[in-house]
FITORLUM-161833 format. One record per residue (C-alpha): residue in three letters; x, y, z. Coordinates in pm, whole numbers, plus 50000, padded with zeros to 5 digits. Each point is the difference from the previous one (the first is absolute). Example, Ala and Ser with C-alpha at 12.3 -4.5 7.8 and 13.67 -1.06 7.14 Angstrom:
<sites>
<site 'Ala', <51230, 49550, 50780>>
<site 'Ser', <50137, 50344, 49934>>
</sites>
This chain:
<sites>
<site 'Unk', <64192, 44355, 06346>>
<site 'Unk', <50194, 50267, 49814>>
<site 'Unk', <50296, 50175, 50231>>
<site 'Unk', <50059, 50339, 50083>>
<site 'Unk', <50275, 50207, 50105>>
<site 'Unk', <49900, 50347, 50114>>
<site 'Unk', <50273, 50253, 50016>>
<site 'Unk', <49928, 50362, 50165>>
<site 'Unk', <50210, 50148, 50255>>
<site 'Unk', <49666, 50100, 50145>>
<site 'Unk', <49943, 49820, 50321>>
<site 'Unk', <49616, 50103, 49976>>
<site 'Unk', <49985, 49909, 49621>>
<site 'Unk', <50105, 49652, 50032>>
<site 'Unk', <49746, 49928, 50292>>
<site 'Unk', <49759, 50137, 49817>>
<site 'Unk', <50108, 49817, 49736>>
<site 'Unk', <49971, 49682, 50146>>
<site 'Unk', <49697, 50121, 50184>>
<site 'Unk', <49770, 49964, 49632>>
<site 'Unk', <50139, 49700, 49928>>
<site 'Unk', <49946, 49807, 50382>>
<site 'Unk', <49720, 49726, 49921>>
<site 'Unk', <50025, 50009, 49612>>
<site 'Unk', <50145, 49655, 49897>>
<site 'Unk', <50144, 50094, 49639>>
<site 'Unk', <50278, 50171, 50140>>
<site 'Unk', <50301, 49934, 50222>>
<site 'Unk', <50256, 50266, 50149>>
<site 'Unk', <50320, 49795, 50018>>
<site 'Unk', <50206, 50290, 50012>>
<site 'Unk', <50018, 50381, 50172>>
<site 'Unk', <50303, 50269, 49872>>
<site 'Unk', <50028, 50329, 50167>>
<site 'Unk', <50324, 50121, 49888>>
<site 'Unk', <50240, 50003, 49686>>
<site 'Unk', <50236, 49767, 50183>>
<site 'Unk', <49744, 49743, 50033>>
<site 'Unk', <49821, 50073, 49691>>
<site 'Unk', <50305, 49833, 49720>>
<site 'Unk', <50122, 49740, 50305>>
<site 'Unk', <49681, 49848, 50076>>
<site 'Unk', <49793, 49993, 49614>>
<site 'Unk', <50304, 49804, 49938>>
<site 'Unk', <49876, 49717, 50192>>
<site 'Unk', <49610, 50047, 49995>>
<site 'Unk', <49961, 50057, 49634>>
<site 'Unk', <49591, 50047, 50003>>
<site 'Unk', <49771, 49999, 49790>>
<site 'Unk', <49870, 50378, 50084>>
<site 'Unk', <50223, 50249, 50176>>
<site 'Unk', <49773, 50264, 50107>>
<site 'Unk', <50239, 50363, 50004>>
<site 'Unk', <49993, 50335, 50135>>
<site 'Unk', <50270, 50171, 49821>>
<site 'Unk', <49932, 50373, 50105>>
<site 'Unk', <50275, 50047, 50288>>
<site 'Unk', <50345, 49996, 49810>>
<site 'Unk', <50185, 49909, 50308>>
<site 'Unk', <49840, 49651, 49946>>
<site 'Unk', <49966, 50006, 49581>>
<site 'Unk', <50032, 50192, 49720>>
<site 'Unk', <49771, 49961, 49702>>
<site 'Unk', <50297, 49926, 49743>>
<site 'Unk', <50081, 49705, 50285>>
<site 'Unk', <49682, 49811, 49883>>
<site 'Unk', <50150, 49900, 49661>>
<site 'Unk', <50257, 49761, 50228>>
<site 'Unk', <49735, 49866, 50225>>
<site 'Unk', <50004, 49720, 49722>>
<site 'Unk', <50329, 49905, 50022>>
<site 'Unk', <49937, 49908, 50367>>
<site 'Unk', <49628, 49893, 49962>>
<site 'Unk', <49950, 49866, 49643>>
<site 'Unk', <49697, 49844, 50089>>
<site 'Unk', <49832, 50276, 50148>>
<site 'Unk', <49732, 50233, 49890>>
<site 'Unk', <49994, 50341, 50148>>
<site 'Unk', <49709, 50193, 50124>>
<site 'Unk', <50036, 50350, 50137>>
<site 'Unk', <49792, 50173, 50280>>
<site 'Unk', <50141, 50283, 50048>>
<site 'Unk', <49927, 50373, 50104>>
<site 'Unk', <50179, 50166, 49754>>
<site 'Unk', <49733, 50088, 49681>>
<site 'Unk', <50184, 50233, 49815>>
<site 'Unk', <49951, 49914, 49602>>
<site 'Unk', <50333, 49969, 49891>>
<site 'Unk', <50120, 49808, 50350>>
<site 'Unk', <49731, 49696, 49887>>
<site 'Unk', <50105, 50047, 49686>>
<site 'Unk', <50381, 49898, 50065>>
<site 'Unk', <49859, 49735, 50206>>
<site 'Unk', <49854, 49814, 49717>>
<site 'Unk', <50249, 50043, 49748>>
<site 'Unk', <50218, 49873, 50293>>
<site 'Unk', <49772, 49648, 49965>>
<site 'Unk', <49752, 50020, 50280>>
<site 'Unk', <49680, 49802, 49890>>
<site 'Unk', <49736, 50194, 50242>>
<site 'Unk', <49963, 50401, 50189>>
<site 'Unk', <49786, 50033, 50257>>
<site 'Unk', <49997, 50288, 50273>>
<site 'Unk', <49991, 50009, 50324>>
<site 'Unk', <49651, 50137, 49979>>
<site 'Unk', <49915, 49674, 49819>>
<site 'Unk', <49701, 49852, 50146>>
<site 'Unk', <50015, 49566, 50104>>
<site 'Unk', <49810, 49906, 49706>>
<site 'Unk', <50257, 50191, 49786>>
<site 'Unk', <50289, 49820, 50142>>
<site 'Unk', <49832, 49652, 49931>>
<site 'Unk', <49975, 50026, 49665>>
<site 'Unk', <50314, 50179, 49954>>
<site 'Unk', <50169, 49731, 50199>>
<site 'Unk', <49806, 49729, 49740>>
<site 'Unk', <50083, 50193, 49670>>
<site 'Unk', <50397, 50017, 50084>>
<site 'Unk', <49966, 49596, 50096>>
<site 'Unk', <49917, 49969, 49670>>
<site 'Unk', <50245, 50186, 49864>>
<site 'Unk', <49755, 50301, 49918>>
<site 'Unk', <49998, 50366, 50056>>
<site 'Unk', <49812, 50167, 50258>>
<site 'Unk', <49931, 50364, 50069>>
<site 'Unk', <49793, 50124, 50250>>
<site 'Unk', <49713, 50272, 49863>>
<site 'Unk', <50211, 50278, 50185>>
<site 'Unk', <50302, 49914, 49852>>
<site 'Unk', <49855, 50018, 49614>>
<site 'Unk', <49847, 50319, 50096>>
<site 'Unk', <50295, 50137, 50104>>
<site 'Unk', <50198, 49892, 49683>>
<site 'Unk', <49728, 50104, 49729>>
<site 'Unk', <49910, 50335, 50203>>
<site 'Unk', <50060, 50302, 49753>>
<site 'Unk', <50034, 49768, 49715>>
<site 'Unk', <49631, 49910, 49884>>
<site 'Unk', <49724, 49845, 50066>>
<site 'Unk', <49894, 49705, 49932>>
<site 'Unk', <49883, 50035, 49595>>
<site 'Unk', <50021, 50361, 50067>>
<site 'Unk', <50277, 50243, 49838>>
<site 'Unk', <49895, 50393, 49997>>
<site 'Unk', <49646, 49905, 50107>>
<site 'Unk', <49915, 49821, 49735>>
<site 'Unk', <49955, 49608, 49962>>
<site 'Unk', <50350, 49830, 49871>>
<site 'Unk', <49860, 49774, 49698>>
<site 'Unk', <50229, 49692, 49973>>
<site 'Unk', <49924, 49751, 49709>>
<site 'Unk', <49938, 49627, 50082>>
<site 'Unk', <50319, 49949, 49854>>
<site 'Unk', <50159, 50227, 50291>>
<site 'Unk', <49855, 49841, 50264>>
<site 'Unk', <50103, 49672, 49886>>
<site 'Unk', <50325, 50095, 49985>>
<site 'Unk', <49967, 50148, 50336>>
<site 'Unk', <49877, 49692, 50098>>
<site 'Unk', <50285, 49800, 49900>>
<site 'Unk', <50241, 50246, 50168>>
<site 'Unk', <49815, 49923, 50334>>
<site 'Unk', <50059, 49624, 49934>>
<site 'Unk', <50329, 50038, 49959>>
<site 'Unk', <50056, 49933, 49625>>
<site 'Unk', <50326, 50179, 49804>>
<site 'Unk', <49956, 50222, 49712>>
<site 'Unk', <50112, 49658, 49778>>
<site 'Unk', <49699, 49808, 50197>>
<site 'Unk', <49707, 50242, 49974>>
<site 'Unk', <50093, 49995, 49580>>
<site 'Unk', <49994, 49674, 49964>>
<site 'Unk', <49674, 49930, 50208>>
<site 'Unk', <49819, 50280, 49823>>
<site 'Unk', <50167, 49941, 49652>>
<site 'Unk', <50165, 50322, 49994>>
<site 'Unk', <50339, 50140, 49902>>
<site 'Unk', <50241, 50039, 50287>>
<site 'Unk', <50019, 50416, 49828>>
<site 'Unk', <49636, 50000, 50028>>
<site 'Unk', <49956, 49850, 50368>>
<site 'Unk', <50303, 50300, 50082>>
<site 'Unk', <49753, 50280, 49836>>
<site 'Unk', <49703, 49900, 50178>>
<site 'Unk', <50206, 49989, 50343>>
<site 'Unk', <50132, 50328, 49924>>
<site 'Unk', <49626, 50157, 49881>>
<site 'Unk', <49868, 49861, 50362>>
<site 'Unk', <50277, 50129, 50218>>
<site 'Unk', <49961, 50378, 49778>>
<site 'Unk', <49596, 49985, 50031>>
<site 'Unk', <50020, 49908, 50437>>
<site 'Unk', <50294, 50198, 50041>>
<site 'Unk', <50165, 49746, 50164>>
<site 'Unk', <50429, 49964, 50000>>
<site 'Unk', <50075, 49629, 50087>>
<site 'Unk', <49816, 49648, 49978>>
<site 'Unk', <49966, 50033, 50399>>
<site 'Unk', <49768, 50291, 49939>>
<site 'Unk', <49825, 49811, 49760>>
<site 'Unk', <49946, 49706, 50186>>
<site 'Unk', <49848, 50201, 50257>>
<site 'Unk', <49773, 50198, 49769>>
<site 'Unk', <49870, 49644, 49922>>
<site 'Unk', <49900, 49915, 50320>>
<site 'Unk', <49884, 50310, 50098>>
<site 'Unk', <49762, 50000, 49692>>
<site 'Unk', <49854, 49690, 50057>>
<site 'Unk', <50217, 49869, 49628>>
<site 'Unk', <50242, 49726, 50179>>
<site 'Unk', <49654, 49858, 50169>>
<site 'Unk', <49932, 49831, 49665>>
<site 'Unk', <50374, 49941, 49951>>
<site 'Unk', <50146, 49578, 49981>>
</sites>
């Protein structure tokens, strides 16, 4: 049984909350925070394996404060629900270390598997949430209307990326120069228009690429 903490000063949210998760035997709430005070005294103590985090009321959390979560909770894997989806707010988040975004629109099913992806020490973002980050930028294999052509060498490399592999990894697996495996990165970001590996990542999943990833 993997443990939970849920942390939301939302009285509502954590019922709710606890509400999909009543019956379901995978999962145990050990823990409820509802304010800052009780947020760095008690993960401390409970140190579980998935703290569940609402981060969007600054009187209880601000986004740079995620970063230290892991000095309190080194164990833990974090999984935001949250109402705030603005791009560059779940953008922060990530960089900050959270494994999974979900909104509070999220559906049960959505939560389940986000909930099962950060146990693993996967990423997880809901369909909403990679809509909302690759809105305006493309679509997927699409750039001015036209189809984006990537070579098979690309999408391995984009591949690879997904899995996790440095730029030193992904040249020795495909027999490439470290300079070469830094062109082809750079080619891909140019052609999708993308500025950071999170982006990436996302276009991977979103294009059905990081299905076929390892």
């Amino acid at each position: 049984m993997k443990e939970i903490v849920i942390a939301d000063p939302s009285f509502l949210a954590r019922e709710g909350f606890k509400k999909i998760l009543e019956g379901d035997s995978t999962y145990k709430i050990v823990g409820e925070i509802k304010n800052s005070r009780e947020l760095w005294f008690k993960l401390s103590s409970l140190n579980p394996e998935i703290l569940v985090l609402d981060y969007s009321d600054r009187n209880f959390l601000e986004v740079n404060d995620i970063i230290k979560i892991k000095d309190y909770a080194p164990s833990s894997r974090i999984l935001v629900i949250s109402n705030l989806d603005d791009k560059q707010n779940i953008l922060n988040v990530i960089k900050q270390g959270a494994l999974g975004y979900l909104t509070k629109e999220c559906e049960a099913e959505e939560i389940f598997k986000a909930l099962d992806a950060v146990s693993k020490g996967e990423k997880f973002f809901c369909s909403k949430v990679i809509d909302i980050i690759l809105e305006k930028h493309y679509e997927p294999h699409k750039k001015n209307g036209s189809a984006v052509l990537l070579s098979d060498r690309e999408v391995e490399i984009i591949k690879l990326i997904v899995d996790g592999n440095s730029n030193q990894e992904i040249a020795d697996k495909l027999f490439l120069s470290i300079h070469t495996v830094y062109t082809h990165r750079k080619n891909i970001m140019k052609k999708l228009k993308l500025k950071s590996p999170v982006e990436l990542v996302l276009y991977a999943l979103n294009s059905g690429i990081a299905e076929n990833a390892n």
